[in-house]
Biotite code that builds the C-alpha atoms (Angstrom):
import biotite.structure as struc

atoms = struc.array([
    struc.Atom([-15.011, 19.671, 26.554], chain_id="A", res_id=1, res_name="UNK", atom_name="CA", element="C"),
    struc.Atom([-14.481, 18.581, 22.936], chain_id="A", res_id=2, res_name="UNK", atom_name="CA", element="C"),
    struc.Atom([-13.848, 21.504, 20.771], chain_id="A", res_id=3, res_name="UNK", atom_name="CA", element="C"),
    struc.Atom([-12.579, 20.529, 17.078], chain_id="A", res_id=4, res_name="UNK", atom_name="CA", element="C"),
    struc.Atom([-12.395, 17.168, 14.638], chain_id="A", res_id=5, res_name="UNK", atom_name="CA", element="C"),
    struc.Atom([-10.069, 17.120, 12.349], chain_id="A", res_id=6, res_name="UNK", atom_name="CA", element="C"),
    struc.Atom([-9.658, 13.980, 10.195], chain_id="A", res_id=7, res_name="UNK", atom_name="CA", element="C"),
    struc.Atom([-5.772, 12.460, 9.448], chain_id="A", res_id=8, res_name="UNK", atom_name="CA", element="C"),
    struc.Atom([-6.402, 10.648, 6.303], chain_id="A", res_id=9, res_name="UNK", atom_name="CA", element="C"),
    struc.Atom([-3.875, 7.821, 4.974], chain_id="A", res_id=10, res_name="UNK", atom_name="CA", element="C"),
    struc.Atom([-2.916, 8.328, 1.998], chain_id="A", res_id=11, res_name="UNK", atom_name="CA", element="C"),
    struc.Atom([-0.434, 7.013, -1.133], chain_id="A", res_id=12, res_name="UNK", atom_name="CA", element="C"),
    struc.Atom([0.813, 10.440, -2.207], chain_id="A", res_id=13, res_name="UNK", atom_name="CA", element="C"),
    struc.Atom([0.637, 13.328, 0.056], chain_id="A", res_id=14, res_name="UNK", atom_name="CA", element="C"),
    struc.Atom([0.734, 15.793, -3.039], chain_id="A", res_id=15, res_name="UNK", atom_name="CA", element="C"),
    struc.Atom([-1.157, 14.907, -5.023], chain_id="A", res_id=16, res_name="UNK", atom_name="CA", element="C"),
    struc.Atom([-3.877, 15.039, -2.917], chain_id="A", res_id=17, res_name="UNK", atom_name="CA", element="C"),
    struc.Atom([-3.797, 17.983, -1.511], chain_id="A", res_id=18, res_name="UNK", atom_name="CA", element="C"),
    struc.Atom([-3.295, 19.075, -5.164], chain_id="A", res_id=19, res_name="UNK", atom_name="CA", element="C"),
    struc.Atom([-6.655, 17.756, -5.752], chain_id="A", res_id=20, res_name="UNK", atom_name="CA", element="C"),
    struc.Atom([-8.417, 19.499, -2.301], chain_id="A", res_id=21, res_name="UNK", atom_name="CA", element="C"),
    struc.Atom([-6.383, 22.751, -3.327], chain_id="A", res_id=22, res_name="UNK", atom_name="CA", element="C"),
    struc.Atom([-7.507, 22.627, -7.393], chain_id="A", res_id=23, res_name="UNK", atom_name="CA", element="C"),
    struc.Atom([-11.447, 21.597, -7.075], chain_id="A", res_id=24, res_name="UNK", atom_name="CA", element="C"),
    struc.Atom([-12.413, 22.385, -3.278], chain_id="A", res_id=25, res_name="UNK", atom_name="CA", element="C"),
    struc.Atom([-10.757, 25.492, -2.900], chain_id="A", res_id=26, res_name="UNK", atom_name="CA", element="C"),
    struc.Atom([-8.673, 24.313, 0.329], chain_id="A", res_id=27, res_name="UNK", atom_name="CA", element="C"),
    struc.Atom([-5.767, 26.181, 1.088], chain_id="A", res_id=28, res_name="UNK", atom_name="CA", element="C"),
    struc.Atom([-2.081, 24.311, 2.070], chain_id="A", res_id=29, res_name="UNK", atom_name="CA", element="C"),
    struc.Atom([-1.508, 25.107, 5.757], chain_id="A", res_id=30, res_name="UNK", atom_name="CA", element="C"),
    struc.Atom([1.227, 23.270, 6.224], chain_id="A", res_id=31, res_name="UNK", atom_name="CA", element="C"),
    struc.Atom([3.779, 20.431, 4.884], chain_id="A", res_id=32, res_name="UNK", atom_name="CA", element="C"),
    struc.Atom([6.271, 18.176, 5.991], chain_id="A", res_id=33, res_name="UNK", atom_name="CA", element="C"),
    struc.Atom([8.538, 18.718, 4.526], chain_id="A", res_id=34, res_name="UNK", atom_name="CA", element="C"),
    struc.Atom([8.363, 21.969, 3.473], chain_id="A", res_id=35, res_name="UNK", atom_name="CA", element="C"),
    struc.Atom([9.803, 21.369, 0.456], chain_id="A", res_id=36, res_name="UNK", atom_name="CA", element="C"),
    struc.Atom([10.919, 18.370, -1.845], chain_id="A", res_id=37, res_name="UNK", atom_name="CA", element="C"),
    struc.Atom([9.293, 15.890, -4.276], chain_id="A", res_id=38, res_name="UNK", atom_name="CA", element="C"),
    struc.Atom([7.842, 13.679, -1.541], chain_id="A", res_id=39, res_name="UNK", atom_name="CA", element="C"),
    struc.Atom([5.605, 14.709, 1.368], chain_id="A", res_id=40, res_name="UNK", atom_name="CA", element="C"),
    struc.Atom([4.920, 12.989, 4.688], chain_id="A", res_id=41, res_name="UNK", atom_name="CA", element="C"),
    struc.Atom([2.437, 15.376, 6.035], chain_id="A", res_id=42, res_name="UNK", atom_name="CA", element="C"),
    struc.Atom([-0.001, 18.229, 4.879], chain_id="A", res_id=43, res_name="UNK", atom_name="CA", element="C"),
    struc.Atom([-2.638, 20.384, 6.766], chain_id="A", res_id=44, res_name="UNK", atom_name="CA", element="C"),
    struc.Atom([-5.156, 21.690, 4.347], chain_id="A", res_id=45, res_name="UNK", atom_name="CA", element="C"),
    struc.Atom([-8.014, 24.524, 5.467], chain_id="A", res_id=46, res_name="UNK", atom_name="CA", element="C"),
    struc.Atom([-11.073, 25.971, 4.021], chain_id="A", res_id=47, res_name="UNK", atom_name="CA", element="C"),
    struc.Atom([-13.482, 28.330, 6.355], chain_id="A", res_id=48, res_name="UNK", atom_name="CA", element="C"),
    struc.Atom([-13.809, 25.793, 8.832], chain_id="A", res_id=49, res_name="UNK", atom_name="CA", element="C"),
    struc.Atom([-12.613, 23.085, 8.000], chain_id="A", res_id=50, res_name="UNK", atom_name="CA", element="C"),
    struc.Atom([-9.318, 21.444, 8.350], chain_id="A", res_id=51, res_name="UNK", atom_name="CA", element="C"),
    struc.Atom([-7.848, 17.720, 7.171], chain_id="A", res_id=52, res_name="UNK", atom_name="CA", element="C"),
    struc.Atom([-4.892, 16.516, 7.666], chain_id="A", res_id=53, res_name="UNK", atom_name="CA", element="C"),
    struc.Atom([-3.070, 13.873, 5.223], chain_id="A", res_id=54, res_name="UNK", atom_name="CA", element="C"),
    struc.Atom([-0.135, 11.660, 6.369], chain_id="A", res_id=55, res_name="UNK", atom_name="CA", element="C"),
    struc.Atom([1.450, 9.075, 3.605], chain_id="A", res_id=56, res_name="UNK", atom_name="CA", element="C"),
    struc.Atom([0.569, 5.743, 4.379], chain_id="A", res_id=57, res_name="UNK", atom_name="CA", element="C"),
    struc.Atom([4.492, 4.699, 5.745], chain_id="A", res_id=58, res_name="UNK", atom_name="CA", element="C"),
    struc.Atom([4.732, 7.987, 7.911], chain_id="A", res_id=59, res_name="UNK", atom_name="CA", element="C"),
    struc.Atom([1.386, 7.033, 9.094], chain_id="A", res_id=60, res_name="UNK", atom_name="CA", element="C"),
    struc.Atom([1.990, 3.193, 9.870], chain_id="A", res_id=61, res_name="UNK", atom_name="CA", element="C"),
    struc.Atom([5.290, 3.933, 11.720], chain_id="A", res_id=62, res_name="UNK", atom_name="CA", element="C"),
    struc.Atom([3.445, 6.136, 14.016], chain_id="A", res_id=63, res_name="UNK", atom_name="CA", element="C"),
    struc.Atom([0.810, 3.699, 14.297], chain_id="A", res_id=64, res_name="UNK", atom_name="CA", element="C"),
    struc.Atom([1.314, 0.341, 13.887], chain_id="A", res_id=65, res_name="UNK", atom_name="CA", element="C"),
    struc.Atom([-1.787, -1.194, 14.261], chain_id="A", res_id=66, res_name="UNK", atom_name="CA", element="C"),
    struc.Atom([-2.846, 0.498, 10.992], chain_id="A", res_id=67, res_name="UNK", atom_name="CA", element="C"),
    struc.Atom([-0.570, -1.972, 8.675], chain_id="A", res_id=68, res_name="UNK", atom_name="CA", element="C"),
    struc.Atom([-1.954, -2.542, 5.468], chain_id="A", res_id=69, res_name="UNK", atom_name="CA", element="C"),
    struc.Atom([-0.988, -3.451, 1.943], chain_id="A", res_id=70, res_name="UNK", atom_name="CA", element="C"),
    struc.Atom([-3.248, -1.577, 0.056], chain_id="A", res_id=71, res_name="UNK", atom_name="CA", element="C"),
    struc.Atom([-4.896, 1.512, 1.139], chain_id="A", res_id=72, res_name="UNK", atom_name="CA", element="C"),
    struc.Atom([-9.163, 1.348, 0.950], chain_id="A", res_id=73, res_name="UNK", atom_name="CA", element="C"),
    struc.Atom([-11.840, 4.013, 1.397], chain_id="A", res_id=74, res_name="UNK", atom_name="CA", element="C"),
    struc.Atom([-13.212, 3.042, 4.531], chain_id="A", res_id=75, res_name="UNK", atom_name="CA", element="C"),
    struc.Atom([-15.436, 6.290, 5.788], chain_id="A", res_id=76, res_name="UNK", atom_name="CA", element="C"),
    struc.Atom([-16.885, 9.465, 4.372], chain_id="A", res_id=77, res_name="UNK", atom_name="CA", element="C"),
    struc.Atom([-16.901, 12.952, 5.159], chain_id="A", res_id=78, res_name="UNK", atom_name="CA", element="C"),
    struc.Atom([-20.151, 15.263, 5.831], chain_id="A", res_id=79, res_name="UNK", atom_name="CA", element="C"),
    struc.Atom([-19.692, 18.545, 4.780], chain_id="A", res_id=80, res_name="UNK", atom_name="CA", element="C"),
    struc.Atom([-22.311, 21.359, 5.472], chain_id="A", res_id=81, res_name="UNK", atom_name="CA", element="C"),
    struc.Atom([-21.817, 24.154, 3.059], chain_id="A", res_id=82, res_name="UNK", atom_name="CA", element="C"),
    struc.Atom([-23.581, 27.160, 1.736], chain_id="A", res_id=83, res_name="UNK", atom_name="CA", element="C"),
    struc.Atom([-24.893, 27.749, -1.731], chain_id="A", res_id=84, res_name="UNK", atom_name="CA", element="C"),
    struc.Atom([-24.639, 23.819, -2.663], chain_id="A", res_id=85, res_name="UNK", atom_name="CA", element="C"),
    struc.Atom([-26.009, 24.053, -6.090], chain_id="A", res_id=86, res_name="UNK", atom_name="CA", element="C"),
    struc.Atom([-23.157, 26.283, -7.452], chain_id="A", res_id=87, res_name="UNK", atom_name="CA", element="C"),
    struc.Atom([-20.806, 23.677, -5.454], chain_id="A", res_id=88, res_name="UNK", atom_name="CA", element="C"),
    struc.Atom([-22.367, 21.155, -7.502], chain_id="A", res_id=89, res_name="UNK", atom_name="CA", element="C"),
    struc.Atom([-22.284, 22.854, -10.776], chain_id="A", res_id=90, res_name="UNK", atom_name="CA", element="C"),
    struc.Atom([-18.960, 24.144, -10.243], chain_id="A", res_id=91, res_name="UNK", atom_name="CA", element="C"),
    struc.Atom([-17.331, 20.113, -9.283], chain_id="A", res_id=92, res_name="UNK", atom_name="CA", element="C"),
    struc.Atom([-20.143, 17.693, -11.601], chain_id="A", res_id=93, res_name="UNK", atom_name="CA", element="C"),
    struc.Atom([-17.607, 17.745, -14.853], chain_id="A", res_id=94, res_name="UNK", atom_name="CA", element="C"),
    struc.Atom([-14.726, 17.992, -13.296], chain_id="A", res_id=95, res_name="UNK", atom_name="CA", element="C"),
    struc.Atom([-14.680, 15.272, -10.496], chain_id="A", res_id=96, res_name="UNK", atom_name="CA", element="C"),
    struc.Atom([-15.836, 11.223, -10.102], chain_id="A", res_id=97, res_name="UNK", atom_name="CA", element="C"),
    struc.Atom([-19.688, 12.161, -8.801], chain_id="A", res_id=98, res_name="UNK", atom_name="CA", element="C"),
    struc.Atom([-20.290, 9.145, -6.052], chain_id="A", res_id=99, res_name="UNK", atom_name="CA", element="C"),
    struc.Atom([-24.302, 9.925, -5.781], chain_id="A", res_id=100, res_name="UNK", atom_name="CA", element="C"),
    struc.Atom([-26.061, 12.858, -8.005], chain_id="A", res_id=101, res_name="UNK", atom_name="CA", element="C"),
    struc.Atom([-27.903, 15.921, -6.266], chain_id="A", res_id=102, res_name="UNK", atom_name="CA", element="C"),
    struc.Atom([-30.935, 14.564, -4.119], chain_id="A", res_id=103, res_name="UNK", atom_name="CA", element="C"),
    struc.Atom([-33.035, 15.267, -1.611], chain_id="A", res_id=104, res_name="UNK", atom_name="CA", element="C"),
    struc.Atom([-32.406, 13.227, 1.348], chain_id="A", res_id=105, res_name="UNK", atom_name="CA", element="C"),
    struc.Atom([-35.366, 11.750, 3.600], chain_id="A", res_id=106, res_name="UNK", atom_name="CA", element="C"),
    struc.Atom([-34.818, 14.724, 5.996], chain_id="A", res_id=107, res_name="UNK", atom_name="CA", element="C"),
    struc.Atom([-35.169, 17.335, 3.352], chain_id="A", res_id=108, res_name="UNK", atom_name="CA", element="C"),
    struc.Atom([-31.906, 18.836, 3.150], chain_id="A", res_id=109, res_name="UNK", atom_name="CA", element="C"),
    struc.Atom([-30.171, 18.545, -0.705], chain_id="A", res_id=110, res_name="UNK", atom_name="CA", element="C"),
    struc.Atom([-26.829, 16.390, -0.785], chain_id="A", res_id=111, res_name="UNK", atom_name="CA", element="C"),
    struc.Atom([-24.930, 14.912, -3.339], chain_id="A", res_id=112, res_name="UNK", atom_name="CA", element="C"),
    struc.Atom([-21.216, 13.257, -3.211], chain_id="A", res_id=113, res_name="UNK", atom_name="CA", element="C"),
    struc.Atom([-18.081, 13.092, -5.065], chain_id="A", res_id=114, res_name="UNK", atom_name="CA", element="C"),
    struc.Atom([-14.776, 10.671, -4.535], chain_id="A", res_id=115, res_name="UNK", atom_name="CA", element="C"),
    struc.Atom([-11.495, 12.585, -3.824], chain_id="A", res_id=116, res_name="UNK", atom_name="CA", element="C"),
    struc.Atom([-8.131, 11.051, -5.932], chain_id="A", res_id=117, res_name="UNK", atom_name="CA", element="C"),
    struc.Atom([-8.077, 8.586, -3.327], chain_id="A", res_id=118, res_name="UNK", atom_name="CA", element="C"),
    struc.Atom([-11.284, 7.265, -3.602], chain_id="A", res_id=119, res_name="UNK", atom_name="CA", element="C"),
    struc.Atom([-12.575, 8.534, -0.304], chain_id="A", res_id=120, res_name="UNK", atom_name="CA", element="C"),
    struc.Atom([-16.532, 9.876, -0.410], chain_id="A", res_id=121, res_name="UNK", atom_name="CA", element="C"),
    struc.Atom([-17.075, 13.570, 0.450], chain_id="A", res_id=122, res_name="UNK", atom_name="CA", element="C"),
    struc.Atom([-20.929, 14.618, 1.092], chain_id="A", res_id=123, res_name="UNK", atom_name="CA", element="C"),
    struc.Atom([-21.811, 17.814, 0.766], chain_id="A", res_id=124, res_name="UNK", atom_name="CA", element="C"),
    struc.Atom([-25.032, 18.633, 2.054], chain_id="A", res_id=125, res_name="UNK", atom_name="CA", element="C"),
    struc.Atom([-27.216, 22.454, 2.584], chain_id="A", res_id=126, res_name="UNK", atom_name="CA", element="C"),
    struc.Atom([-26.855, 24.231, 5.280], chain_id="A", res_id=127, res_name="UNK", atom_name="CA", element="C"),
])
């Protein structure tokens, strides 16, 4: 029945995230809304699998009301399985805020985590 997840993360400023996901992830810009101009409402970013969307935090509230807030917090963290996660962690350690160092987790797979520009927690984790 279910067949894809993909996360729409609130967010202050639309481009400058997805600058971030697009500079030290890799991701690729899928789409924007608008297409063009200083300030974005919307973006679809992709890489292999995976696919997050990002919706400024007015677009976002006027859709959904319930989600009012004065000040946008990190509430949840994406899980990422990925190949060769030692280079991944090489290639991000200087370059982004790490939230937890390379470990080995209880159930022996290696994971560590990093905070995106908006202070959400990515974990990456071996496949």
């Amino acid at each position: 029945m279910y067949e894809e997840l993909t996360p729409n993360i609130m967010v202050e400023d639309v481009r400058k995230t997805i600058e971030f996901y697009k500079e030290y992830l890799e991701f690729e810009i899928i789409l924007t809304v608008p297409e063009q101009g200083e300030k974005l409402n919307f973006a679809i970013v992709k890489k292999d699998n995976i696919s997050i969307m990002f919706e400024a935090k007015d677009a976002l509230i006027a859709e959904y009301p319930t989600l009012e807030t004065t000040t946008i917090k990190a509430t949840f963290t994406l899980f990422i399985v990925v190949q060769n996660i030692e280079e991944l962690y090489n290639n991000l350690k200087n370059k982004v805020r790490i939230a937890k160092e390379m470990h080995q987790t209880f159930y022996g797979k290696l994971e560590f985590a990093i905070f995106d520009n908006n202070n959400n927690i990515l974990t990456f984790a071996c496949k």
